[in-house]
N, C-alpha and C positions, 0 to 999 in steps of 0.2 A: 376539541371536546367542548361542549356545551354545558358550563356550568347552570343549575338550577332551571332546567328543561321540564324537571316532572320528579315530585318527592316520592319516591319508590315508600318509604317509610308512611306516608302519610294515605297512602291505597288500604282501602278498605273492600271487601267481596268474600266470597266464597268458593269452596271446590266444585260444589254442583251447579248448575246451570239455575238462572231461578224460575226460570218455563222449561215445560218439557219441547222446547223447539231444537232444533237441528244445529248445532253450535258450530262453530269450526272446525271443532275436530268431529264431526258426525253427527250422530242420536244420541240421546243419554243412553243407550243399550252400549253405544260404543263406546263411551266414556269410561262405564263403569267395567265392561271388560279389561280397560288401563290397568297396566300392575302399578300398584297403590303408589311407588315411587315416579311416576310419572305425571298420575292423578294430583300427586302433590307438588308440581311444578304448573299447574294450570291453576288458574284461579280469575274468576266470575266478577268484574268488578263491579261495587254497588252501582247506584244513578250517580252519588255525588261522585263519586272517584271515575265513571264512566264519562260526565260530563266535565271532571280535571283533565281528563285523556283529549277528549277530543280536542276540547281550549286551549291545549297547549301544542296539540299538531296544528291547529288553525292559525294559532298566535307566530308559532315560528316558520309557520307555511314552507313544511317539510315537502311538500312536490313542486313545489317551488317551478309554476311556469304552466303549470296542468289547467285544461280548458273548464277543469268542475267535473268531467264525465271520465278521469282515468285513460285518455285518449291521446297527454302527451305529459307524463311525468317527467318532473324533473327538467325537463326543458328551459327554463331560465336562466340557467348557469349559477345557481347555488348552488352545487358539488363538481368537486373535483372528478371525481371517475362516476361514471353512469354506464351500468353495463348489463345487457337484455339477452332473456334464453326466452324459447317456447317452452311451454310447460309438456315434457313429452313421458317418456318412459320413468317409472318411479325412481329407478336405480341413477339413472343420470339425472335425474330432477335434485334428489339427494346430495348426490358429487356435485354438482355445482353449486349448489347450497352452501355445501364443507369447507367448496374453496373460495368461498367469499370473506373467508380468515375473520368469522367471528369467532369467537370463545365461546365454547358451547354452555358455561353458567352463566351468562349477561343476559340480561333482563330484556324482554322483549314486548314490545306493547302491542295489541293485534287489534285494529278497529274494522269492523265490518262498515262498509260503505253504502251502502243500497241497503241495509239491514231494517227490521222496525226501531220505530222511536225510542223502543224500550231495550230494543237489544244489547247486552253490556259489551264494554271492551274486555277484552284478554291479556292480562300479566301474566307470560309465564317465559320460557327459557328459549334461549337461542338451540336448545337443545333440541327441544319439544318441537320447535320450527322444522328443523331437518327432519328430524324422527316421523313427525305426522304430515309429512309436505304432502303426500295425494289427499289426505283429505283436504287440509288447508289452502290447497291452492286448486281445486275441481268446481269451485261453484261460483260464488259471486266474488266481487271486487273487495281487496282486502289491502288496508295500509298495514305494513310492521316497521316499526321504528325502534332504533335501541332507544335504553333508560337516559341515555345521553346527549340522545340526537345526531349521534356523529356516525350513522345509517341508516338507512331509512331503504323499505321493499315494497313495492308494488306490486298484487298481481291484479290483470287484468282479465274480466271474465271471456277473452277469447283466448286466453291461452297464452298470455304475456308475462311473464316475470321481469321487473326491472327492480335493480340494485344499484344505490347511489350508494356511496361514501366521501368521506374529506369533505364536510362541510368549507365553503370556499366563504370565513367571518367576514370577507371586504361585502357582501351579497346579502348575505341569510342575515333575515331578522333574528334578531335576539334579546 
C-alpha cells in the first residue's frame, strides 16, 4: 500500500462536468440519465485537485516503463502482476473488471490522456469503473489508479486494457 499517494479529503470538484464536452462516461445527456446514486459516485475535479491528480501519477510514475504514448504500460517491473484483456463484449469486459478483486467502494482516479488541457480528472468508484466500462473504455486512452496506488489500469485506444497490481516498493518511486 502506498501511504500518502493522493489526499482523497483534500479533492475538490463537482457532479457535473464543467463543459458541456463528452466526459468519460458520455455526454452530459448521458450523465444526467444516471440514477442519482451513481451520479453521486462521480465527481469533476476542480484545475487545482486536477492538476494534484496528475502530479501525483507523474510523481510515483504509476506505468512505470511506458514509451509516453500508452504503447507499453507497466513494463519496467514496478508491479508484481500485469495482466491484459481486449476490450471486447461489454458483459465480458465487466467480468473481468470484477475479477481484478478490487472492492467496488475504493476510490478511483480516472485521468484522460490525450484529453484537452482543461479537461478534469475523475474521482469516483471502483464501482462506477465496472458499471460504465463501454463508455469509459471505447474512446481515448485513459489512466485509473486506486486512492492508494496499489493498482493502476490502463486502457489503450486500440482496445487494450492493462491491470497492474502489487506495487513491487524495491522499484516504484514513492
Amino acid at each position: 500500500m502506498s501511504p500518502g499517494f493522493i489526499d482523497l479529503a483534500a479533492l475538490r470538484g463537482t457532479r457535473a462536468p464543467p463543459q458541456p464536452w463528452l466526459t468519460p462516461f458520455g455526454s452530459p445527456e448521458q450523465l444526467e440519465a444516471m440514477p442519482p446514486a451513481h451520479r453521486d459516485q462521480v465527481l469533476f475535479l476542480d484545475s487545482p485537485s486536477t492538476a494534484a491528480a496528475y502530479e501525483a501519477v507523474r510523481r510515483r510514475d504509476v506505468l512505470c516503463g511506458d514509451d509516453g504514448w500508452g504503447n507499453s504500460p507497466f513494463s519496467g517491473g514496478c508491479w508484481r502482476t500485469v495482466e491484459r484483456t481486449r476490450v471486447g463484449e461489454e458483459r465480458e469486459l465487466k467480468k473481468w473488471l470484477h475479477q481484478r478483486g478490487v472492492p467496488y467502494a475504493d476510490a478511483a482516479l480516472l485521468l484522460p490522456v490525450f484529453g484537452p488541457a482543461d479537461e478534469p480528472a475523475v474521482l469516483t468508484t471502483w464501482k462506477m469503473v465496472v458499471k460504465y466500462a463501454a463508455e469509459l473504455f471505447g474512446r481515448d486512452n485513459l489512466v485509473g489508479v486506486g486512492a492508494r496506488a496499489d493498482w493502476c489500469l490502463y486502457y489503450h485506444h486500440d482496445d487494450v486494457l492493462t491491470f497492474a497490481r502489487d506495487p513491487d516498493f524495491a522499484r516504484v518511486r514513492w
